[in-house]
LUMVEXVO-443893 format. One record per residue (C-alpha): residue number from 1; x, y, z. Coordinates in steps of 0.2 Angstrom, whole numbers. Layout:
N
<resi NUM | xx X | yy Y | zz Z>
...
# end
This chain:
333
<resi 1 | xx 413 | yy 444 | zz 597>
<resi 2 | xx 420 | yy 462 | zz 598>
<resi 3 | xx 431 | yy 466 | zz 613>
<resi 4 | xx 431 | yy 481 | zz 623>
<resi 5 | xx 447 | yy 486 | zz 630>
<resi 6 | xx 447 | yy 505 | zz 634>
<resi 7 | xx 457 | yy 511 | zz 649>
<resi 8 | xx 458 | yy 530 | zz 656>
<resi 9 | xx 473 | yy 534 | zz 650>
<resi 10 | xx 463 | yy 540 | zz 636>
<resi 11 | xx 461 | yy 556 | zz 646>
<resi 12 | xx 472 | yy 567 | zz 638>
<resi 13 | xx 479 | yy 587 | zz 640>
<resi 14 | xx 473 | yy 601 | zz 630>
<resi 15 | xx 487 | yy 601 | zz 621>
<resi 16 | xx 483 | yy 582 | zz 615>
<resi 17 | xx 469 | yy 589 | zz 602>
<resi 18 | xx 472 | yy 597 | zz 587>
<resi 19 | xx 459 | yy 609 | zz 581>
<resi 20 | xx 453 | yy 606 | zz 561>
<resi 21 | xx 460 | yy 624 | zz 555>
<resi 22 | xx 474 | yy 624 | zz 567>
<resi 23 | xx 482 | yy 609 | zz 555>
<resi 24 | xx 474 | yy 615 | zz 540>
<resi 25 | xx 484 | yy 631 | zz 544>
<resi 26 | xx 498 | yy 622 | zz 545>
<resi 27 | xx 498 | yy 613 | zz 531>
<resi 28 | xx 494 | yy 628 | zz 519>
<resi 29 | xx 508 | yy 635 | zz 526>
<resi 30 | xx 520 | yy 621 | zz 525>
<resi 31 | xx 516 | yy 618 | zz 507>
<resi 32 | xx 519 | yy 638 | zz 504>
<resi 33 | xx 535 | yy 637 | zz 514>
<resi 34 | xx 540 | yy 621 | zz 500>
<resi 35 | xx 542 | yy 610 | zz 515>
<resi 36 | xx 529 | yy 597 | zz 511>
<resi 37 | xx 517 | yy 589 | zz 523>
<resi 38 | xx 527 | yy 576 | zz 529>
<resi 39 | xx 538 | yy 591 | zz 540>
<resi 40 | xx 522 | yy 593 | zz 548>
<resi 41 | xx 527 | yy 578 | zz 560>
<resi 42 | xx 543 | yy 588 | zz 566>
<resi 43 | xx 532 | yy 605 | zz 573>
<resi 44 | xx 526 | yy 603 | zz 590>
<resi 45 | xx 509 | yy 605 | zz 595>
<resi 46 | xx 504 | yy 620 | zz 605>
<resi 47 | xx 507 | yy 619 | zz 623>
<resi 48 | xx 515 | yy 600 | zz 619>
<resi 49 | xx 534 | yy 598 | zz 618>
<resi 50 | xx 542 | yy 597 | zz 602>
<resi 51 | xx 554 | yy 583 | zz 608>
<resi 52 | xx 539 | yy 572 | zz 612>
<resi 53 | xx 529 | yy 574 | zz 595>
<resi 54 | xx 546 | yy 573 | zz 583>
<resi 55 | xx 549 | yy 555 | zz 593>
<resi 56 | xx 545 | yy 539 | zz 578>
<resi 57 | xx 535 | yy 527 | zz 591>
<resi 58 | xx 539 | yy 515 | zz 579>
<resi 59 | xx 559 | yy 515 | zz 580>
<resi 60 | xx 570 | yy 513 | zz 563>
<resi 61 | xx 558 | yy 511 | zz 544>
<resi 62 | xx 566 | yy 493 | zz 536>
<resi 63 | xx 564 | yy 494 | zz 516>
<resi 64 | xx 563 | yy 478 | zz 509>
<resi 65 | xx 575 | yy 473 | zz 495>
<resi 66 | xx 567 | yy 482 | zz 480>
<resi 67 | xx 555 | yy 493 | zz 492>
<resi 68 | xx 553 | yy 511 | zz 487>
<resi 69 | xx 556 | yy 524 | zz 502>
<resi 70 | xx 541 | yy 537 | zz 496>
<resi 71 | xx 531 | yy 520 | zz 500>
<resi 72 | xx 536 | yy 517 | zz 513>
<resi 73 | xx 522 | yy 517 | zz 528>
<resi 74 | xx 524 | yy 533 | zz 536>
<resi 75 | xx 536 | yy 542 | zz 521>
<resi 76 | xx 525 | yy 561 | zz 519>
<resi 77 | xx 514 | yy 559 | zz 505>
<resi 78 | xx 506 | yy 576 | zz 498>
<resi 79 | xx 488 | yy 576 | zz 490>
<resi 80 | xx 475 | yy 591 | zz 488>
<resi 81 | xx 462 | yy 595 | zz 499>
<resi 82 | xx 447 | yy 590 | zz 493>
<resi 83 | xx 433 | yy 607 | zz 492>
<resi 84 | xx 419 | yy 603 | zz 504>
<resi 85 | xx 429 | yy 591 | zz 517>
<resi 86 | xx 440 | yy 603 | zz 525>
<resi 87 | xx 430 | yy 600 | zz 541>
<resi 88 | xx 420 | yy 588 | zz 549>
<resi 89 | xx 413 | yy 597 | zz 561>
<resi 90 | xx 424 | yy 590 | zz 577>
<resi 91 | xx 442 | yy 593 | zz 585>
<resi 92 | xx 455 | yy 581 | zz 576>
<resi 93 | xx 461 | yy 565 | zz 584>
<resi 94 | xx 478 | yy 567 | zz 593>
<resi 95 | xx 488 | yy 558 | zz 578>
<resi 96 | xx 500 | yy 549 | zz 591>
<resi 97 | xx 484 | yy 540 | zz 600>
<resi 98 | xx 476 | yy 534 | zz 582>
<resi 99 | xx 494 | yy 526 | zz 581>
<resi 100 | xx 491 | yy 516 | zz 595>
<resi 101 | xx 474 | yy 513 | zz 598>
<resi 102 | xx 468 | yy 502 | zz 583>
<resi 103 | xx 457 | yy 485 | zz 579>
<resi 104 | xx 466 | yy 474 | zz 570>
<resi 105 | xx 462 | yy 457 | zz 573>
<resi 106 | xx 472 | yy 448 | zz 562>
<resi 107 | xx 487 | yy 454 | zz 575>
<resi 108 | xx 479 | yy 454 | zz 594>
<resi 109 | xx 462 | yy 459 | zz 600>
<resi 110 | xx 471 | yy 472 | zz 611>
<resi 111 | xx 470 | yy 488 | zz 605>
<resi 112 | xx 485 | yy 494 | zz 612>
<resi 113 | xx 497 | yy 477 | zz 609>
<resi 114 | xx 492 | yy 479 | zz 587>
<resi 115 | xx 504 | yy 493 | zz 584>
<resi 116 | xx 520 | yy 483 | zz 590>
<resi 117 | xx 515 | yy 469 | zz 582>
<resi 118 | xx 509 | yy 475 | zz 564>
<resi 119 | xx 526 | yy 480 | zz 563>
<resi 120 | xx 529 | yy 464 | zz 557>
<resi 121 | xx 519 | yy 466 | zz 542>
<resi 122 | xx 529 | yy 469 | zz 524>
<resi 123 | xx 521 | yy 479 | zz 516>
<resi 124 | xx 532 | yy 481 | zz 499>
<resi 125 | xx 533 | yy 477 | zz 488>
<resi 126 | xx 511 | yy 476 | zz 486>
<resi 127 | xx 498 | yy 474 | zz 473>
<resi 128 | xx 479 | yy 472 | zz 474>
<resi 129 | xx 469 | yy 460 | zz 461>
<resi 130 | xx 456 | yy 467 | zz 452>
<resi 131 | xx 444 | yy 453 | zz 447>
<resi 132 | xx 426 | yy 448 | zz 444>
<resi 133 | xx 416 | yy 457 | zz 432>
<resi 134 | xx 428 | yy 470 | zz 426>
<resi 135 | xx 432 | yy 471 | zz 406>
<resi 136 | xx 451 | yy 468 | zz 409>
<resi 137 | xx 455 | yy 461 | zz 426>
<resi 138 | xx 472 | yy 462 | zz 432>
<resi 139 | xx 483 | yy 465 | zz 446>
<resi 140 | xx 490 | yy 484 | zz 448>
<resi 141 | xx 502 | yy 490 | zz 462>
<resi 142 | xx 500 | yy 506 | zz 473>
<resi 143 | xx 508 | yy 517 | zz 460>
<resi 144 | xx 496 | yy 510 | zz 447>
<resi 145 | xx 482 | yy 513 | zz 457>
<resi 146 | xx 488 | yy 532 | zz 461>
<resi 147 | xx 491 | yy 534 | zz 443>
<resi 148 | xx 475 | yy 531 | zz 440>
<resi 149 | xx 466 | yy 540 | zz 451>
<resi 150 | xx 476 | yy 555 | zz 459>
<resi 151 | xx 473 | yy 553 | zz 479>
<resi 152 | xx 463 | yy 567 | zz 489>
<resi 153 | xx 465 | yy 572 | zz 508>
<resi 154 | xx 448 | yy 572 | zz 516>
<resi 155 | xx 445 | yy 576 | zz 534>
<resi 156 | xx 429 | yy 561 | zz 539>
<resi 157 | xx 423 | yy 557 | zz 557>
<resi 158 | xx 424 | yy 540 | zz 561>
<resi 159 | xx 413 | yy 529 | zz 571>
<resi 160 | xx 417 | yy 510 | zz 578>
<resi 161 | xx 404 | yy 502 | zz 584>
<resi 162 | xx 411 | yy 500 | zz 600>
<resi 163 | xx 404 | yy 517 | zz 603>
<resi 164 | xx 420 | yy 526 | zz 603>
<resi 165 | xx 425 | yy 540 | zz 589>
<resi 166 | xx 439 | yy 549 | zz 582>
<resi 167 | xx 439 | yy 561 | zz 570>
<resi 168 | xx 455 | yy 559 | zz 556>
<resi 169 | xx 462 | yy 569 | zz 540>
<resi 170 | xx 463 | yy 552 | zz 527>
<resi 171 | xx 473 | yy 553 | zz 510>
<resi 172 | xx 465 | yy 541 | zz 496>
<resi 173 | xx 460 | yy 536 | zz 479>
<resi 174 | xx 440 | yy 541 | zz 477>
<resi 175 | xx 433 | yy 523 | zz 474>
<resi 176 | xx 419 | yy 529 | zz 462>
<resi 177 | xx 432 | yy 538 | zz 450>
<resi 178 | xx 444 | yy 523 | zz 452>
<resi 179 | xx 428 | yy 511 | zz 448>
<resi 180 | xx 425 | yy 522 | zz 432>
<resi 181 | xx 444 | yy 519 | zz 426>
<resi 182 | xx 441 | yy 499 | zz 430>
<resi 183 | xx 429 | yy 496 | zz 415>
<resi 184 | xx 417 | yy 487 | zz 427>
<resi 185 | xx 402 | yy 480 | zz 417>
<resi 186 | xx 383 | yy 483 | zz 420>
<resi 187 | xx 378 | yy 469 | zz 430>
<resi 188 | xx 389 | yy 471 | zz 446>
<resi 189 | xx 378 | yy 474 | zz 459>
<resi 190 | xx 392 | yy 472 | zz 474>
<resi 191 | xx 409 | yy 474 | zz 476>
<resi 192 | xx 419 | yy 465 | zz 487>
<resi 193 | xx 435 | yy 467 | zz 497>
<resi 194 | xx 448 | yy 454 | zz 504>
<resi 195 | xx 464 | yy 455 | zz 515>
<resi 196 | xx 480 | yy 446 | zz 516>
<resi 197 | xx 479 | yy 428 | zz 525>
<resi 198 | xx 499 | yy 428 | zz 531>
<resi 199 | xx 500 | yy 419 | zz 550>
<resi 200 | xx 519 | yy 418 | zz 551>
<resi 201 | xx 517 | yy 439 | zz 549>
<resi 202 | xx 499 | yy 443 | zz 557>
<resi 203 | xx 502 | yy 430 | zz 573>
<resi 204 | xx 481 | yy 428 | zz 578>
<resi 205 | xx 479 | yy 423 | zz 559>
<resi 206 | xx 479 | yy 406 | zz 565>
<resi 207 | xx 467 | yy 392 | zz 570>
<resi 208 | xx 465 | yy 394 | zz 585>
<resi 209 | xx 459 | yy 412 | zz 585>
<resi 210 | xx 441 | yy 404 | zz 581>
<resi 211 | xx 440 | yy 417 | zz 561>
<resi 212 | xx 438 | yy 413 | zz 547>
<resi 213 | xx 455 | yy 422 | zz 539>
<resi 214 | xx 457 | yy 432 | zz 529>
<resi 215 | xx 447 | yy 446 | zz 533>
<resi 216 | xx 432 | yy 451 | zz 520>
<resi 217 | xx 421 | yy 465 | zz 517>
<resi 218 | xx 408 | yy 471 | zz 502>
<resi 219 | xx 397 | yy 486 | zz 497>
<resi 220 | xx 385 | yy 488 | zz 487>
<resi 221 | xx 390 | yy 496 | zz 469>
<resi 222 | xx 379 | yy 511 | zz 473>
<resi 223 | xx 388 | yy 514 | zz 491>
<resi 224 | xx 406 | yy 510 | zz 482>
<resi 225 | xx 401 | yy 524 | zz 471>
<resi 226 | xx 394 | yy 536 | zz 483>
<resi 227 | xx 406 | yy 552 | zz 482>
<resi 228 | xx 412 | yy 546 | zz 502>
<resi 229 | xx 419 | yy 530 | zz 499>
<resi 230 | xx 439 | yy 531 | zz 497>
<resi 231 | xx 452 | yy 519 | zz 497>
<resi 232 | xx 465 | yy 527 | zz 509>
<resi 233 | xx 482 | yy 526 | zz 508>
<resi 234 | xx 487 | yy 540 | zz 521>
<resi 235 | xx 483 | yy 547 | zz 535>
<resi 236 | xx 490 | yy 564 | zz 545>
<resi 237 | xx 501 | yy 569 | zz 528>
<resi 238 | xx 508 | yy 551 | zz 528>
<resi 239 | xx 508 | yy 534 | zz 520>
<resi 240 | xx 499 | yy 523 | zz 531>
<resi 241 | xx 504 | yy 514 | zz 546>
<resi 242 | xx 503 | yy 497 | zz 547>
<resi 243 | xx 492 | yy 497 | zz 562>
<resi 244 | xx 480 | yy 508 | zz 553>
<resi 245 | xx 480 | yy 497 | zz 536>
<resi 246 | xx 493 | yy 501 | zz 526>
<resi 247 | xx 498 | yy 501 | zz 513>
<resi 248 | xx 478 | yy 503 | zz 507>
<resi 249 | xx 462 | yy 502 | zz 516>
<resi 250 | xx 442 | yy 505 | zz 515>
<resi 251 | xx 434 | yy 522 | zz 522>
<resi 252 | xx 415 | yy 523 | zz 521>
<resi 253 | xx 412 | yy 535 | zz 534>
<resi 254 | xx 394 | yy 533 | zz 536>
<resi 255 | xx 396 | yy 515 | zz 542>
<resi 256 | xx 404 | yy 509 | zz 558>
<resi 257 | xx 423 | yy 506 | zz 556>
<resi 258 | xx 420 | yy 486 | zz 554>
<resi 259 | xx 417 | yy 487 | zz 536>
<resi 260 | xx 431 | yy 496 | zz 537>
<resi 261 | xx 443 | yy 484 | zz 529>
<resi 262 | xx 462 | yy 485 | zz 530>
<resi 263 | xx 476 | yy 480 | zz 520>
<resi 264 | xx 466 | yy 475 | zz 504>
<resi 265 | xx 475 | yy 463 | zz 491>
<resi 266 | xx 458 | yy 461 | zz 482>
<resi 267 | xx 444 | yy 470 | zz 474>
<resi 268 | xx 430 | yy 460 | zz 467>
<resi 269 | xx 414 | yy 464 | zz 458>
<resi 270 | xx 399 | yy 453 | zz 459>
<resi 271 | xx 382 | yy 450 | zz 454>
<resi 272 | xx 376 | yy 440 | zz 469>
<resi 273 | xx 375 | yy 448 | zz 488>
<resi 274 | xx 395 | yy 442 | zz 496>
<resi 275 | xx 393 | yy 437 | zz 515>
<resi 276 | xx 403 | yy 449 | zz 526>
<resi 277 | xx 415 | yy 445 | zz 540>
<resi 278 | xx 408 | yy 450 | zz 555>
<resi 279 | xx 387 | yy 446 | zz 547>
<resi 280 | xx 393 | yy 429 | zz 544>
<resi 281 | xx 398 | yy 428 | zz 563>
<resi 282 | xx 385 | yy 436 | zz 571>
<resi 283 | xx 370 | yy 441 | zz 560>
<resi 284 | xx 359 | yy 447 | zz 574>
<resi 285 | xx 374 | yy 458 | zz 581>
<resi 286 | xx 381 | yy 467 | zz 565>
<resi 287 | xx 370 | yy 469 | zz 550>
<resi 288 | xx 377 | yy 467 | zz 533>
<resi 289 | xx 378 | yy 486 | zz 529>
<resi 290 | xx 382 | yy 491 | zz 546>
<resi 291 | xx 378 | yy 510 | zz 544>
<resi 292 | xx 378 | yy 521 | zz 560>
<resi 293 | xx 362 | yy 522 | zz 568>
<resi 294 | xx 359 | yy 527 | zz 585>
<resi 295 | xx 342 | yy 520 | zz 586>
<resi 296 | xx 348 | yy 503 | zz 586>
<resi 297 | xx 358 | yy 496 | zz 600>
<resi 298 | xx 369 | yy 483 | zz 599>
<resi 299 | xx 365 | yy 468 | zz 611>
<resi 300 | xx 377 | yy 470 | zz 623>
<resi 301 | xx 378 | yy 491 | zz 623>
<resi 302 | xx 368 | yy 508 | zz 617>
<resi 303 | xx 372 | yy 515 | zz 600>
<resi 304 | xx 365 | yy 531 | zz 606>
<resi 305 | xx 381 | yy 541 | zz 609>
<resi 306 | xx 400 | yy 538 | zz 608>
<resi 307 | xx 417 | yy 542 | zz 615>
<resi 308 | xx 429 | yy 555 | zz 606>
<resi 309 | xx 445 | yy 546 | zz 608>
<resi 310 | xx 458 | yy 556 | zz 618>
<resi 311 | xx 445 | yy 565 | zz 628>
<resi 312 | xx 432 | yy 555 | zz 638>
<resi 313 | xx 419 | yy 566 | zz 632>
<resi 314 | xx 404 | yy 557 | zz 626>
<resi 315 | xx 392 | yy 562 | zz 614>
<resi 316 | xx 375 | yy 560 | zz 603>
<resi 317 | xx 379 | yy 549 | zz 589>
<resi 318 | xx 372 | yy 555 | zz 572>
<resi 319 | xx 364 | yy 544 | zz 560>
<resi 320 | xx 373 | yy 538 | zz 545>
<resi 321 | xx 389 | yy 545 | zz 556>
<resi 322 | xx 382 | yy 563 | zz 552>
<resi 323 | xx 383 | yy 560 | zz 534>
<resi 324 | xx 365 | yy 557 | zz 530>
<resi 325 | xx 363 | yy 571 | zz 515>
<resi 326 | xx 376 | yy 561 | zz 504>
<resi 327 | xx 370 | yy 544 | zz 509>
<resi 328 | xx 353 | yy 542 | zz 516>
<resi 329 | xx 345 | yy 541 | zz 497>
<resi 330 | xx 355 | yy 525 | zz 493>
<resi 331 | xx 342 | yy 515 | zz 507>
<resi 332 | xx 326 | yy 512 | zz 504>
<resi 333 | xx 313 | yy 513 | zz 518>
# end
């Protein structure tokens, strides 16, 4: 069962909201300037004091023994803007709120209780295992991955199918090309995705939370290789949080935010359909490819619109999350 918990403290200023080209400006300039993007969390937002946004919510960074800074979640990490996803066509998220208002199971099923503690999460050093039907599977580490694929900044709308929105400039690895470099072999037909399974770390990983930890996801190859579907590994010109799934998570944008998964440690390919987490749990609430579609209400609430995080307002969803031109031809009828 998903829980809602939203509360009106969503309601935010004007000056919570960052307009699309107000932080694309910023950043062009920035990287002009030589500062980098990660300087960008020291200017204040117009309107907004500067005091307020330079404050770390998150107190002192640890570094494990062995840890690398620049790896580090929230170290500034640059990457290029990809052409034709400068914009989504929405006011950004306030990046303090998507901070502190996440789903994370596997650390409470309070949206704003999983930011202090996924701070317990160690995150270095981290590798992900590349199995299944791949020529030469191994284990690689972020900076193998990133070596392999340079990572991208996109700017993706995201849907939840708790009928709330935000909308959120990602940093990734595009999962086609990286799938490409993998030397996966002719028969895959799915790819599927696993997370960590540590209870003394992630405290509702345990028995008695009623799941079936760890976490597990899947796509089909034809979605993994759609030209959308990125494994992130920053957010707002930084590594990711740890609430947000660092240090590597799944963004398919045209698919509600469960299949979404965070903190993967393993990429499989497969022949034969994998279940999915939320499917296996309730197959007549979440379909197996939960893409975004308005027409179809969940049980217990209308699909039909959503809530843009930070601002109350509600709108008209969009099929496929808006993204129907790049997708809509992997589906048959």
């Amino acid at each position: 069962m998903v829980h809602i918990h939203v509360h009106e403290n969503w309601r935010l200023p004007d000056c919570a909201a960052t307009e699309e080209q107000d932080y694309l400006s910023r950043r062009e300039m920035l990287a002009r300037m030589g500062l980098g993007l990660g300087a960008m969390s020291l200017l204040g937002l117009p309107g907004c004091s500067t005091e307020e946004n330079a404050r770390d919510p998150f107190g002192p960074r640890t570094i494990p023994a062995g840890g690398k800074p620049e790896l580090a979640p929230g170290a500034p990490l640059q990457a290029a803007m990809k052409p034709g996803y400068r914009k989504a066509n929405r006011r950004l998220s306030r990046e303090d709120l998507v901070l502190r208002f996440n789903n994370f199971y596997e650390f409470s099923l309070d949206k704003e209780e999983v930011w202090k503690l996924a701070q317990r999460l160690e995150t270095q050093p981290w590798s992900v295992e590349i199995a299944g039907l791949v020529d030469n599977p191994r284990t690689l580490d972020l900076e193998d991955l990133e070596r392999l694929v340079p990572p991208e900044e996109r700017v993706y709308r995201f849907r939840c199918v708790e009928a709330w929105a935000m909308t959120v400039p990602w940093i990734g690895l595009p999962l086609g090309a990286l799938i490409d470099k993998l030397g996966v072999q002719d028969k895959t037909r799915y790819v599927r995705f696993h997370t960590f399974l540590r209870p003394e770390q992630a405290p509702n990983q345990n028995l008695e939370s009623g799941y079936a930890w760890p976490y597990y996801e899947a796509l089909t190859i034809e979605e993994a290789r759609n030209e959308l579907s990125l494994l992130a590994i920053g957010l707002y010109g930084k590594r990711l949080s740890r609430q947000n799934g660092a240090p590597i998570r799944l963004v398919v944008p045209w698919k509600y935010g469960l299949k979404n998964i965070k903190s993967i440690v393993r990429i499989e390919f497969v022949e034969k359909r994998p279940p999915t987490f939320w499917n296996a749990i309730a197959p007549d609430e979440y379909s197996w490819h939960s893409n975004v579609d308005p027409s179809v209400p969940h049980l217990r609430w209308s699909q039909a619109s959503e809530k843009l995080l930070g601002s109350g307002i509600r709108v008209p969803t969009k099929p496929y999350n808006g993204y129907g031109e790049q997708v809509a031809g992997i589906y048959r009828p």
